[in-house]
C-alpha positions in Angstrom: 31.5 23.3 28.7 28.3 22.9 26.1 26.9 19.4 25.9 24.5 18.2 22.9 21.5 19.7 24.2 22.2 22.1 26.6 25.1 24.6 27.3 25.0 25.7 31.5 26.5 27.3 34.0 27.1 26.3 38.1 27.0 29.9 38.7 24.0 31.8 40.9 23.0 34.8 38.8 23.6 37.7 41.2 20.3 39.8 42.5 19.2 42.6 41.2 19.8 45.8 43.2 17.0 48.6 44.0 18.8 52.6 45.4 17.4 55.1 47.0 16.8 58.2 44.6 16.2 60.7 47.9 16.1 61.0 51.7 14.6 63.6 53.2 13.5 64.8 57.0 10.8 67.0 57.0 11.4 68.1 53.8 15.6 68.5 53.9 18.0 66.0 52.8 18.7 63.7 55.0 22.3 63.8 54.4 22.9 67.0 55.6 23.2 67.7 59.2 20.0 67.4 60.7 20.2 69.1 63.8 17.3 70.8 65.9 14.9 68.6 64.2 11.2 69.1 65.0 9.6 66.2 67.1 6.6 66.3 64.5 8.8 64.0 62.2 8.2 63.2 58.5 10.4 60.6 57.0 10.6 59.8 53.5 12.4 57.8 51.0 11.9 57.4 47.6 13.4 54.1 45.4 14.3 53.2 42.2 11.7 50.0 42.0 8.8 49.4 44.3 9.1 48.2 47.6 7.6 45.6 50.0 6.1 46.8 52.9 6.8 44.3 55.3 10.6 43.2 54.1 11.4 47.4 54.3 10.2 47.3 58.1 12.3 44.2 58.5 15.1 46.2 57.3 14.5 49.4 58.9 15.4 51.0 62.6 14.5 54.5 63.7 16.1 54.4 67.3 17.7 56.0 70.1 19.5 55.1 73.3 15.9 54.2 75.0 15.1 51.6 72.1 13.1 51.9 69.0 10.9 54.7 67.7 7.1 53.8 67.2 6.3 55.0 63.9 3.8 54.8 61.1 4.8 53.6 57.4 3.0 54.4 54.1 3.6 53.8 50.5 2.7 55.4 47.8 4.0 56.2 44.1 3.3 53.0 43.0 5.2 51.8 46.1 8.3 53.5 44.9 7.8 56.1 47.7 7.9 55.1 51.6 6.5 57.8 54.2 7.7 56.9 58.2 5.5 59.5 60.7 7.1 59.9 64.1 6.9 61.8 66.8 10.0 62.1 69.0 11.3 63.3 72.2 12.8 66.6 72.4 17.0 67.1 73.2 17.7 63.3 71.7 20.0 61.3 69.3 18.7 59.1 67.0 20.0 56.3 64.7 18.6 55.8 61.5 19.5 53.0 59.3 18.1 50.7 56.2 19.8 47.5 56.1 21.1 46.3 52.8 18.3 43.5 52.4 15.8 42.4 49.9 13.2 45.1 50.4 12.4 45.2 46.5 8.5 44.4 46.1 10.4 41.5 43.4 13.4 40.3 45.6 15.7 43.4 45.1 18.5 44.0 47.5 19.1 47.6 48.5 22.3 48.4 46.8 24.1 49.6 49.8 23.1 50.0 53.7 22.7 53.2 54.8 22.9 54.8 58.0 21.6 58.8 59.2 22.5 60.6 62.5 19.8 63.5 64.2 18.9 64.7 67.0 15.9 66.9 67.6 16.2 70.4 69.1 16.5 70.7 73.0 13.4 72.4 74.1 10.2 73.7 72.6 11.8 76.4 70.7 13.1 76.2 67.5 16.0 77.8 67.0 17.4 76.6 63.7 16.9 73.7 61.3 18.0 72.3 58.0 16.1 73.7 55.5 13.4 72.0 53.2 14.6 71.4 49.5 11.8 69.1 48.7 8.5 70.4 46.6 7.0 67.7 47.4 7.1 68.8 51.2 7.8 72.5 51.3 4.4 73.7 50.3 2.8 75.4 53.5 -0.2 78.2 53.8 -1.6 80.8 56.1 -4.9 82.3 56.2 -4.8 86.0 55.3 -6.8 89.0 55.8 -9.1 89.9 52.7 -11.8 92.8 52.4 -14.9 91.0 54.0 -13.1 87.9 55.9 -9.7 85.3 55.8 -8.8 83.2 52.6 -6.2 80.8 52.1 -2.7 82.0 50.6 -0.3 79.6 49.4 3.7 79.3 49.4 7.0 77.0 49.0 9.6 77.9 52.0 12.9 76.7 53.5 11.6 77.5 56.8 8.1 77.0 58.4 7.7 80.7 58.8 4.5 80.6 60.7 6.1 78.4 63.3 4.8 79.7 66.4 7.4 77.9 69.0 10.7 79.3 66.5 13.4 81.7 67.2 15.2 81.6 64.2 18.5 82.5 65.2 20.6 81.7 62.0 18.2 83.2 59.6 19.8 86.6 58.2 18.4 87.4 54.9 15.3 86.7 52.7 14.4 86.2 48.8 11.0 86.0 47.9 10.8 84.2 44.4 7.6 85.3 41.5 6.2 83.0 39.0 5.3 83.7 36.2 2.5 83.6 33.8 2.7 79.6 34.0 1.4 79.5 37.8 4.5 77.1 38.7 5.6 78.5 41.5 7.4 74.9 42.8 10.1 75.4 39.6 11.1 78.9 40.7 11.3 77.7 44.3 13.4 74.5 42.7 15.9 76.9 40.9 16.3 79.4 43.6 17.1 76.2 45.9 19.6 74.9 43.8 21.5 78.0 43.7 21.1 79.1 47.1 22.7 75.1 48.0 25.5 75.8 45.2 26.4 79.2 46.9 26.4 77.2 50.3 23.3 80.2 51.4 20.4 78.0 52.4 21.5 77.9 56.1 20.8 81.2 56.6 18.4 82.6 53.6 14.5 82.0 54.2 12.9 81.2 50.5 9.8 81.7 49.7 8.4 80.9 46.5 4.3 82.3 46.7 1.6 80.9 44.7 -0.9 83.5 43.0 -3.8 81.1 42.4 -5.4 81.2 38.5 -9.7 80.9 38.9 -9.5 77.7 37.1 -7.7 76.2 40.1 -8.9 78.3 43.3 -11.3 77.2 45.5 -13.8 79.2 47.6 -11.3 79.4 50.5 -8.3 80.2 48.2 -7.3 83.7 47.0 -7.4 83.7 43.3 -6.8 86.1 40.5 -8.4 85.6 36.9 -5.4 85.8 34.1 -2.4 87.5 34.9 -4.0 90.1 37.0 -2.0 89.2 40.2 1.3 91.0 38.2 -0.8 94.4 38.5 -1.6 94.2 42.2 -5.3 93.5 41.3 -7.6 92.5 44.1 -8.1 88.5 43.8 -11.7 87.6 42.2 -12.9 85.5 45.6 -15.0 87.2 47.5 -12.9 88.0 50.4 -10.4 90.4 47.5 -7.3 90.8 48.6 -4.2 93.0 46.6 -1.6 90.4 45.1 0.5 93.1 46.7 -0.7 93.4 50.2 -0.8 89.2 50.0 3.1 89.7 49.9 2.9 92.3 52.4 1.4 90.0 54.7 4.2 87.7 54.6 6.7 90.5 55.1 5.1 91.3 58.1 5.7 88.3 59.1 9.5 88.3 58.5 9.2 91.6 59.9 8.7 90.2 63.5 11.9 90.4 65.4 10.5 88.3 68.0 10.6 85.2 65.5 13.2 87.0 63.1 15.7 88.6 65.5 18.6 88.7 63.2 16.9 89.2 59.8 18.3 92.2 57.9 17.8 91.8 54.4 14.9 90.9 52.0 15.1 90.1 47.9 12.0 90.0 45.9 12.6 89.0 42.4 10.6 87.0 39.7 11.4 86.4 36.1 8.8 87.2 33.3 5.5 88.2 34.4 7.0 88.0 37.9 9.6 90.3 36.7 6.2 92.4 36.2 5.2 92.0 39.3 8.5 92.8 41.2 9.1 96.1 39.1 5.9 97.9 40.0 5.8 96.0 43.5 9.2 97.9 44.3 7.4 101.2 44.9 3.9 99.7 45.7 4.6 98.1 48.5 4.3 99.1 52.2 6.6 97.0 53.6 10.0 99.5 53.4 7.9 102.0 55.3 6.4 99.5 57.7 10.0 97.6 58.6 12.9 100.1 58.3 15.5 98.0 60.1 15.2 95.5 56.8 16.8 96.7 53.8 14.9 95.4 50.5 16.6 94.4 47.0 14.2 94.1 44.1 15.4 91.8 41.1 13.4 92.0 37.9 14.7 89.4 35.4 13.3 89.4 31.8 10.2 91.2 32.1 8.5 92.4 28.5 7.2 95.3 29.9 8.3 98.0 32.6 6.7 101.2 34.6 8.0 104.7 33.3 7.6 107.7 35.8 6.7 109.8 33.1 5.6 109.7 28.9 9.5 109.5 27.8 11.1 106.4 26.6 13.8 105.6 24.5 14.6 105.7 20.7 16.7 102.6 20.6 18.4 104.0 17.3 19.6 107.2 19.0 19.4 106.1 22.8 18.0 109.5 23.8 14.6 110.2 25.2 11.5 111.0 23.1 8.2 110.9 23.1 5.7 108.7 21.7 2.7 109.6 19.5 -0.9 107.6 18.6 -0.4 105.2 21.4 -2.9 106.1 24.3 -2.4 103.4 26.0 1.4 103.2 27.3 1.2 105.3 30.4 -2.1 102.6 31.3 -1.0 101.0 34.5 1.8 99.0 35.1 3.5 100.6 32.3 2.4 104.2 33.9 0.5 105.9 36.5 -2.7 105.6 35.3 -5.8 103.5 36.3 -3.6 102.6 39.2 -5.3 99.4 41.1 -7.4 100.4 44.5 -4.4 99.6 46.5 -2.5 102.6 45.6 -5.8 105.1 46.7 -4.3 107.4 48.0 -0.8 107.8 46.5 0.0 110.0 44.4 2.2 109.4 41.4 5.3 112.3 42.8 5.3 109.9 46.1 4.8 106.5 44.2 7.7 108.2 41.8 10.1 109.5 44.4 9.6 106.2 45.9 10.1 103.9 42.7 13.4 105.9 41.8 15.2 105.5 45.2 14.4 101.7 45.3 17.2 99.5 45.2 16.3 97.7 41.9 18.6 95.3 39.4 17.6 94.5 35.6 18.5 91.4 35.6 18.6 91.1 31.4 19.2 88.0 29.3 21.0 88.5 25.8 20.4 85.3 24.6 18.8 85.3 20.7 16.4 82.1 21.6 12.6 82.2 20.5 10.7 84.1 22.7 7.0 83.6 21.4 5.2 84.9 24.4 6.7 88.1 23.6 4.1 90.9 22.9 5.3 92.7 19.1 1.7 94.3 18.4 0.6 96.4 20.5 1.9 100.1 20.6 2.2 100.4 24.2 4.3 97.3 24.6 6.8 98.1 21.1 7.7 101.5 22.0 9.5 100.2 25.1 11.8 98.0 22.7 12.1 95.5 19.8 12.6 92.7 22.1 12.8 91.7 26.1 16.3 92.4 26.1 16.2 95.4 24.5 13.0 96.7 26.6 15.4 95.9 29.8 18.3 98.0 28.5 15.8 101.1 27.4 14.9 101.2 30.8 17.8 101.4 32.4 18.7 104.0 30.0 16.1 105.5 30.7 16.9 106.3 35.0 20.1 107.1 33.8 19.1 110.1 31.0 16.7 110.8 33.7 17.9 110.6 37.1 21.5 110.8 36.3 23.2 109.8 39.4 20.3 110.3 41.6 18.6 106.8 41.3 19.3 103.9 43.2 18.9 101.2 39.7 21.4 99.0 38.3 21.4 96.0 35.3 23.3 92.6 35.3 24.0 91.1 31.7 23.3 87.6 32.1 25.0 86.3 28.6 23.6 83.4 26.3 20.3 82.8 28.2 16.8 84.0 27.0 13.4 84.2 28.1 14.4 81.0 30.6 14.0 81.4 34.2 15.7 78.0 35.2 18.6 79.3 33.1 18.9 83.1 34.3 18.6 81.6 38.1 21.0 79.4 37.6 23.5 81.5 35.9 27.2 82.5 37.0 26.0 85.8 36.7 23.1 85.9 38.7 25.1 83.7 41.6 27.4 86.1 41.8 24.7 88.6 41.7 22.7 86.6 44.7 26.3 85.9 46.7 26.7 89.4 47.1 23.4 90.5 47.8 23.4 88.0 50.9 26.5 88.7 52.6 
């Protein structure tokens, strides 16, 4: 009832409530089984407000049978993000719960309790573990082998693949994702992620996502490549030069090793745009089908403007038939031919890089979508005469192996339908799920 003055209420507003926006374990969701966790724990949560340090400890237990876990807690994110570092005993169970208390940095009241099982793995070798979704965690490096001395090589993965006490037992198949021209390497590792989860193939797919460096953002340990040079297989411009391609070499090898890898049979490199580039010429440039014949490799080039021809034919998209082109002397230059080849193919000639390119497993992976696609190079003649647009320059090619290796090569196309030059939407397509579900069987 309201009174002259005044009109209130007996009733105790109720307290606002904070969530929890993400949980992970080293990098994996915390919601998943988290079995044969490492002891070397990383715990992190991240909330929808900020959060007082001492009221989330209050609220918080990491324990097993033998009591509570000693641990170290750090905030960060404007207090939104909380960080728990533990290090645990091998072949345990352990509780982890967050009570539903005020642990808001204003009063808020966690919106529900929660409560997480694991239980780390039983000796010191790894043999399996959930698999890292989290950017934020999943970045790793290794130092690899350059002309003079070592540099610093960056990558997002599932799987610590440089884990030194793992026997990865689970681990059958690979895909190696390619930026492109942006340098974001962490949103190609995001949408491979999320498909690989949707198709229920992160438990036993290794992803890596690697990161060609730009100069503006290398430093003197880092392998870096000025512009878009990585795509060619260019040395890197530090002075320890390594091939973009031998860099992904390197970490073949190191899938290669049956000693951590025992059961890995199957590798898929693939990028989209420039790394769509890269893939195409990488196919038959690399050294790693040669090197590891018990691995069969899949190469997936999605939406690339430009692609390497064998020879000085393309395709006259009015007739579909081979011709050749005139007053353009630059489209058999290198990657769209086999000339001015980059130092790491000394030695090869163009009938063995050839042979080579044509027996490849390779899929176009082409997007007919009609969206804007301003990055697209119209000018130059050695870019046009493979096609009046991306898609276009995708289907020539095929056409092309199959006017000129008619039933002899080993290349095949995917029509991904509505999406353009977008590599969130052509990874996350029904087409190219289907196309990844089958390739990891």
């Amino acid at each position: 009832m309201c009174f002259l003055f005044s009109c209130g209420s007996d009733e105790t507003p109720m307290p606002k409530t904070i969530n929890i926006l993400s949980a992970t374990l080293n990098g994996a969701d915390l919601s998943t089984s988290n079995l044969e966790v490492l002891p070397e724990a990383k715990l992190v949560f991240v909330f929808s407000s900020a959060i007082d340090a001492n009221n989330f400890r209050s609220s918080f237990s990491w324990r097993s049978s033998a009591g509570e876990v000693n641990y170290m807690i750090d905030l960060s994110n404007a207090s939104t993000k909380v960080t728990i570092d533990a290090v645990l005993n091998y072949s345990t169970n352990y509780t982890v719960t967050l009570s539903q208390n005020p642990i808001g940095l204003n009063g808020e009241i966690l919106a529900a309790s929660k409560s997480y099982e694991l239980s780390t793995a039983a000796d010191n070798v790894i043999r399996s573990m959930a698999p890292c979704t989290s950017t934020a965690d999943c970045l790793r490096n290794t130092e690899l082998q350059g002309s003079t001395g070592k540099g610093t090589f960056e990558f997002y993965s599932n799987y610590p693949i440089y884990e030194e006490k793992a026997v990865w037992e689970n681990l059958t198949h690979a895909v190696i994702v390619v930026h492109g021209a942006s340098h974001d390497p962490e949103n190609y590792y995001s949408y491979m992620t999320n498909s690989l989860q949707s198709e229920s193939l992160s438990d036993k797919t290794i992803l890596i996502a690697p990161f060609f460096r730009s100069s503006s953002t290398g430093s003197s340990d880092d392998f870096y490549w000025p512009s878009t040079n990585w795509r060619r297989g260019n040395l890197s411009s530090n002075s320890n030069k390594i091939s973009s391609f031998e860099a992904i070499d390197f970490l073949i090898d190191q899938l290669g090793d049956k000693a951590r890898f025992p059961v890995l049979k199957k590798i898929i490199i693939t990028g989209h745009s420039s790394g769509a580039a890269f893939t195409h010429v990488f196919s038959a440039s690399n050294k790693s089908e040669e090197n590891h014949p018990a691995i069969e490799f899949e190469y997936v080039v999605a939406n690339s403007q430009f692609f390497y021809y064998p020879d000085g034919q393309r395709i006259n998209e009015s007739s579909n038939q081979l011709y050749t082109p005139a007053d353009c002397s630059a489209y058999t230059i290198w990657p769209l031919g086999y000339n001015s080849t980059p130092p790491f193919l000394t030695g090869v000639s163009s009938s063995a890089f050839n042979t080579k390119f044509v027996d490849r497993k390779v899929t176009y992976l082409l997007g007919n979508g009609s969206q804007s696609d301003p990055t697209l190079n119209i000018v130059d003649c050695e870019n046009t005469v493979q096609g009046s647009s991306r898609y276009k320059r995708g289907e020539n090619m095929f056409s092309y192996m199959e006017l000129s290796y008619p039933g002899t090569h080993q290349h095949k196309k995917v029509i991904v339908n509505g999406i353009g030059h977008d590599g969130e939407g052509m990874y996350q397509s029904p087409e190219f799920k289907t196309l990844l579900t089958d390739l990891v069987k």
